[in-house]
C-alpha positions as CSV (number, residue, x, y, z in Angstrom):
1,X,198.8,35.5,96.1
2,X,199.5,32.7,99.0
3,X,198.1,29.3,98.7
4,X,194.5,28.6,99.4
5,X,193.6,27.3,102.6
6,X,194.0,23.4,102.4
7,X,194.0,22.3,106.2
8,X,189.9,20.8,104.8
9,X,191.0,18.7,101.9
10,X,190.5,15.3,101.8
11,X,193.3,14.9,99.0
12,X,196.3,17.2,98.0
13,X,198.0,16.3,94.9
14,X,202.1,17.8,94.5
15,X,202.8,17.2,90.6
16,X,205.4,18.5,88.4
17,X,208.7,18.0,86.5
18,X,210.8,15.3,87.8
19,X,214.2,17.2,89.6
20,X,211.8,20.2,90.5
21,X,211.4,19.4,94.5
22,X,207.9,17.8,94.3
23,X,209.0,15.1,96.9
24,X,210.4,17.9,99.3
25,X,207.3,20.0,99.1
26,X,204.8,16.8,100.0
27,X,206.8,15.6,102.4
28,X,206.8,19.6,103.8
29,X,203.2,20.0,103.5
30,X,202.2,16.4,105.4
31,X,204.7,17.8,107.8
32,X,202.7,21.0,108.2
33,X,199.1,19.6,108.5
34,X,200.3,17.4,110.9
35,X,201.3,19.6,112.8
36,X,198.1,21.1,112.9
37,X,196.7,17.9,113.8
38,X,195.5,16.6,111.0
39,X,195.8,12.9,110.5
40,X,197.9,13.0,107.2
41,X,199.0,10.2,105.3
42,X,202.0,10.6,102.7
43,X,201.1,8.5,99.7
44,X,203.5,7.7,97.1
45,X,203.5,5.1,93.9
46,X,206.5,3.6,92.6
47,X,208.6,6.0,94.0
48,X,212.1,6.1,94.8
49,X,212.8,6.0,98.2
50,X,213.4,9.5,99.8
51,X,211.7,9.9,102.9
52,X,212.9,8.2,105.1
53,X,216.0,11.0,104.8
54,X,213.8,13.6,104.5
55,X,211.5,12.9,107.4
56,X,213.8,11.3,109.5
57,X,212.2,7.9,110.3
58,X,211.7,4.5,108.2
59,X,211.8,4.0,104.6
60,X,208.6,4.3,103.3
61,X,207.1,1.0,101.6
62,X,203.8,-1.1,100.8
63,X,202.7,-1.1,104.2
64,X,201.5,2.2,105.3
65,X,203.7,3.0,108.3
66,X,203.6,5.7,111.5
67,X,206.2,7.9,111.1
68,X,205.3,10.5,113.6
69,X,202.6,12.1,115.3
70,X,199.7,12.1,113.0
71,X,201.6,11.4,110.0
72,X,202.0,7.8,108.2
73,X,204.1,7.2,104.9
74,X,203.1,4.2,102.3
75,X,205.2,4.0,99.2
76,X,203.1,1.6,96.7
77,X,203.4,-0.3,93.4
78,X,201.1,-1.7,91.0
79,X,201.1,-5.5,92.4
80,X,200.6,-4.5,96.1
81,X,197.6,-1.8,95.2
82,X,196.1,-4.9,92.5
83,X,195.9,-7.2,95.6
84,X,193.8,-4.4,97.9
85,X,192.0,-3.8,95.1
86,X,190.9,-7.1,94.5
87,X,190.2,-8.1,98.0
88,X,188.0,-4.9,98.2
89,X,185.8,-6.1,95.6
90,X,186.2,-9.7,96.0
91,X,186.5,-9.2,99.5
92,X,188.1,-12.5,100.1
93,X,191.8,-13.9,99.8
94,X,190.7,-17.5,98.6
95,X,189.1,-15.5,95.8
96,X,191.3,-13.1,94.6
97,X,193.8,-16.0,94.6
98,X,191.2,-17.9,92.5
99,X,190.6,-14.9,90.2
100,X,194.1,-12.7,89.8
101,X,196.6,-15.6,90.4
102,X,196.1,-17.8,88.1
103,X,197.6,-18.1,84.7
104,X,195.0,-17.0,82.6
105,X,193.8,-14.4,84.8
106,X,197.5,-12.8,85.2
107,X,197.8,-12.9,81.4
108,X,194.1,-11.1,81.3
109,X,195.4,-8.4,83.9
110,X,198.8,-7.8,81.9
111,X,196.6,-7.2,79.2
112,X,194.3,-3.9,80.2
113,X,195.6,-0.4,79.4
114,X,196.2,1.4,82.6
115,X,194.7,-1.1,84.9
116,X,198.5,-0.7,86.7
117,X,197.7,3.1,87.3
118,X,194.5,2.9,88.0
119,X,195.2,0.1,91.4
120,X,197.5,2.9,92.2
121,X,194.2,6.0,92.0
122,X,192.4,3.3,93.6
123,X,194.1,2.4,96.4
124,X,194.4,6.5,97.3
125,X,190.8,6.9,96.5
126,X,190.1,4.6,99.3
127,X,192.0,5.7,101.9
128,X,190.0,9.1,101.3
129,X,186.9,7.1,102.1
130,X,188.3,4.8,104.9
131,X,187.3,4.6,108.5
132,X,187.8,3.6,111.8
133,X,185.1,3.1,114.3
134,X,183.0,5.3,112.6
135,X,186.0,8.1,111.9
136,X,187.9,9.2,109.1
137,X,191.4,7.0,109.4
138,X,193.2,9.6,107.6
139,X,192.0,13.3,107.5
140,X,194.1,14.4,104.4
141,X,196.2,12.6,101.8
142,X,199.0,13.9,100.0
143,X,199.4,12.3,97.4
144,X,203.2,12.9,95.6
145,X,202.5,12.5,91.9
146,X,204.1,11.1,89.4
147,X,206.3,13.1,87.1
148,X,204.1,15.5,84.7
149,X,203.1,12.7,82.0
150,X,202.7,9.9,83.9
151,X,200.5,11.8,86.9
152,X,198.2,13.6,83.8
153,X,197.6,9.8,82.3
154,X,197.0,8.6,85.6
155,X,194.9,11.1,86.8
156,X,192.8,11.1,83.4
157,X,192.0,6.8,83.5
158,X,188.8,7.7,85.2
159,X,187.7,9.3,82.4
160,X,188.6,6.9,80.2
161,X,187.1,4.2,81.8
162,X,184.0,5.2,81.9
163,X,184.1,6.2,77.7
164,X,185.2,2.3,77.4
165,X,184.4,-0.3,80.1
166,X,180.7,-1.4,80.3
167,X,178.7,-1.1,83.8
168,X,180.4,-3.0,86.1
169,X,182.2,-2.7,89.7
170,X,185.3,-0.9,87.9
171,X,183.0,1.2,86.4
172,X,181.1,2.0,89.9
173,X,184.5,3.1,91.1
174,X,186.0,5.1,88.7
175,X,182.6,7.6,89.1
176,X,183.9,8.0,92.8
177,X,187.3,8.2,91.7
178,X,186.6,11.4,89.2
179,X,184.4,12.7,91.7
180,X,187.0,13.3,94.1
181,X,189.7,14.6,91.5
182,X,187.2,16.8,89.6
183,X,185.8,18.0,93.6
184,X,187.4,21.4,94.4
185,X,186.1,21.3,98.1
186,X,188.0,17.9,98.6
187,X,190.9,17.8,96.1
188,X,193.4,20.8,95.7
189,X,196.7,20.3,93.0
190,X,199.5,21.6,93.5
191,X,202.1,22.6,91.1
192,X,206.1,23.0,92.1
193,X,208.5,24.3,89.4
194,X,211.9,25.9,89.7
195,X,211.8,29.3,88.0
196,X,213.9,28.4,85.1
197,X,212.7,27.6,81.6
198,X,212.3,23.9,81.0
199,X,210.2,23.5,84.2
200,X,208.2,26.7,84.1
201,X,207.5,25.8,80.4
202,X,206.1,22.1,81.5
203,X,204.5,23.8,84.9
204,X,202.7,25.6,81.7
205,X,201.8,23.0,79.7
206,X,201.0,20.7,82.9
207,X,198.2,23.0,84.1
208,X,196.7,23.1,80.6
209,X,197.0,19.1,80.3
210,X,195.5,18.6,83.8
211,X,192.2,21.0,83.4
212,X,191.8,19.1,79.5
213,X,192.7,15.5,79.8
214,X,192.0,14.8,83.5
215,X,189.2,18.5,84.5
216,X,191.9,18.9,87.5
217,X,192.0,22.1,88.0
218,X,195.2,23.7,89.4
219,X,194.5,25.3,92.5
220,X,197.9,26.8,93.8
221,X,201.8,27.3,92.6
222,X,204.9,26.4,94.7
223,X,208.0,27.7,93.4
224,X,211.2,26.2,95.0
225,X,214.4,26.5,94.9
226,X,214.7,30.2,94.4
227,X,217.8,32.2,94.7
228,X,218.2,34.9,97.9
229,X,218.3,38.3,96.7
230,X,221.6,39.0,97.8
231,X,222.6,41.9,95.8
232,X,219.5,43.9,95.2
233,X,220.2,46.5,92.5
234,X,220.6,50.4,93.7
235,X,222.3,48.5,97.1
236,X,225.8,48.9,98.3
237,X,226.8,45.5,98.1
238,X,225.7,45.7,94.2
239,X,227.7,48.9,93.5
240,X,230.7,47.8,95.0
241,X,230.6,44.4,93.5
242,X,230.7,46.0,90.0
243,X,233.6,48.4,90.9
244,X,235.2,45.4,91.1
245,X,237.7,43.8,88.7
246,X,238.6,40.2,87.5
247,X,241.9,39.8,90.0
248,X,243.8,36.9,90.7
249,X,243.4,37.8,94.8
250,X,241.8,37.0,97.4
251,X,238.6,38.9,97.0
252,X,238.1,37.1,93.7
253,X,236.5,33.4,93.9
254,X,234.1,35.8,96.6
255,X,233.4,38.0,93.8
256,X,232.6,35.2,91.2
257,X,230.2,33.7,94.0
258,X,228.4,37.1,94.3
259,X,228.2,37.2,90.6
260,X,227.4,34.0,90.0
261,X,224.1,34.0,92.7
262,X,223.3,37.6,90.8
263,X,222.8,36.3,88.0
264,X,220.5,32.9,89.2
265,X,218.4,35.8,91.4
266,X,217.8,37.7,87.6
267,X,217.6,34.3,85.7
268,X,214.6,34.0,88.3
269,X,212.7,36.8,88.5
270,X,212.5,36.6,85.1
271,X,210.7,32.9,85.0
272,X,208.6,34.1,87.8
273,X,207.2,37.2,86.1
274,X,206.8,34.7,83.2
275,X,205.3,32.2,85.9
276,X,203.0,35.0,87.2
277,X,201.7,36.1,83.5
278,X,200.9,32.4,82.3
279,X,199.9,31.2,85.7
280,X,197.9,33.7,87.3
281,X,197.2,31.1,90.5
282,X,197.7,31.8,94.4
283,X,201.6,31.1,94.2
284,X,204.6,30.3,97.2
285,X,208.1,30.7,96.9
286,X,210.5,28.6,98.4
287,X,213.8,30.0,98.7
288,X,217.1,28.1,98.1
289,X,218.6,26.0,100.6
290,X,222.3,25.6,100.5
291,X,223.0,21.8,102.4
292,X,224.5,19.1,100.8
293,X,221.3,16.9,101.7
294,X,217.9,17.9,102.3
295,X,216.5,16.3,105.9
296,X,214.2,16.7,108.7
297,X,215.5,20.3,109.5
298,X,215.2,21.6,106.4
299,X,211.9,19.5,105.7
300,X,210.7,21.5,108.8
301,X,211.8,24.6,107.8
302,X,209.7,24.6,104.4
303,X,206.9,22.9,106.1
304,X,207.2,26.1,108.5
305,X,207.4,28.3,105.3
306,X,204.3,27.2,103.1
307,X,202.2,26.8,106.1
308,X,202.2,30.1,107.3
309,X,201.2,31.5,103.6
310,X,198.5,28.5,103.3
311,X,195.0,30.1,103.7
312,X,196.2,34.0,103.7
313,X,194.2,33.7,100.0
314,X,191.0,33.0,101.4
């Protein structure tokens, strides 16, 4: 099953095990929808700076930038999405000065469980919501996660919240916040794994946590970084290659090679059948690329890839 259509999301959220890709297949996807035309902005928190390689144009940072046509980049942290935050409910500088910057109040701030994360869901909450002369500013956000713990507790401080923090403007917002996360017609989450055991097991456990902690539920599967099958078993390539024995010739570091990508292509297939029995979800797979850096071409290429499997579910 391909990916459900998500060209009329208002947020798309990439999560999964750190080392997996995640960054790669946001970065592909906001390159696909704005393609389409879709005014996309790539959100990240915290994050380590990537794409400006991968997208070929400036680092991303706290000030959401214009990367190319009909796609911006903003790379946030907690102190820069606190100050929007305040100044959208304070609405004025002099006050959030007055309020967050003073000694007390910084100690106060410091203080709250998960008020960091939750500037962070904020800030990307609002941009869902925020105009321009009367139209949408962005059309979609993708919005690359966190690695699997820290994306689960922040998608879940909504939730928790509203169980602790009396009636109040924070409290106002977090119902709008969950509303979009929990909203199926506005919010689709994407998983990425690798088809090997540690990240299919978390791509497991990360669905579970999502639907139970944060009621996210996963609505599609990428898979990356999957070997080519090279040497498909029955063909001549495979029956030749095991005629062959261990020399010390030339036809030997080819042979190792051969045997070597044989055996990632079987190590896969076996997670992905495992994938496809725990994770019965609308699922892409995103072959291996052999560079020594990953960059706009091969950005494009994926972005290519995934988008011409998104919708063939629906």
């Amino acid at each position: 099953m391909p990916l459900p259509a998500l060209e009329d999301k208002r947020l798309i959220i990439t999560l999964g095990k750190g080392g997996v890709g995640r960054t790669t297949i946001a970065a592909a996807l906001a390159v696909h929808l704005a393609g389409r035309g879709k005014k996309t902005l790539l959100y990240q928190a915290n994050a380590k700076e990537r794409l400006g390689l991968l997208l070929g144009g400036p680092p991303a940072g706290e000030e959401i930038k214009l990367v190319r046509d009909n796609l911006w980049t903003v790379n946030t942290n907690p102190s820069a999405a606190l100050h929007e935050y305040g100044l959208m409910v304070l609405r004025m500088e002099a006050v959030y000065k007055m309020v967050f910057e003073n000694r007390v109040s910084r100690a106060l701030v410091r203080a709250i469980p998960g008020l960091d994360d939750y500037s962070l869901l904020g800030k990307l909450w609002f941009h869902t919501t925020e105009t321009v002369r009367g139209q949408w500013r962005f059309d979609t956000i993708v919005f690359d996660a966190p690695a699997t713990g820290h994306a689960v507790t922040l998608l879940a401080i909504p939730q928790a919240i509203l169980a602790a923090v009396p009636e109040g403007p924070l409290t106002r917002d977090a119902v709008k916040v969950r509303a979009l996360v929990e909203d199926p017609a506005r919010t689709s989450a994407i998983v990425v794994a690798l088809a090997e055991e540690m990240p299919v097991n978390e791509s497991i456990e990360l669905t579970a946590r999502l639907k139970r902690e944060a009621n996210l539920a996963v609505s599609g599967l990428i898979v990356n970084q999957v070997y080519p099958d090279h040497l498909p078993a029955g063909s001549p390539a495979a029956r030749v290659l095991d005629r062959l024995q261990p020399a010390a010739d030339v036809a030997e570091p080819v042979a190792v090679r051969a045997r070597t990508s044989r055996a990632r292509r079987r190590l896969n297939e076996r997670y992905l059948t495992r994938l496809r029995d725990s994770l019965p979800l609308p699922t892409t797979i995103v072959p291996k690329i052999f560079v020594p850096q990953i960059g706009p071409k091969e950005v494009a290429d994926v972005a290519r890839l995934v988008g011409g499997e998104i919708g063939k579910a629906s």
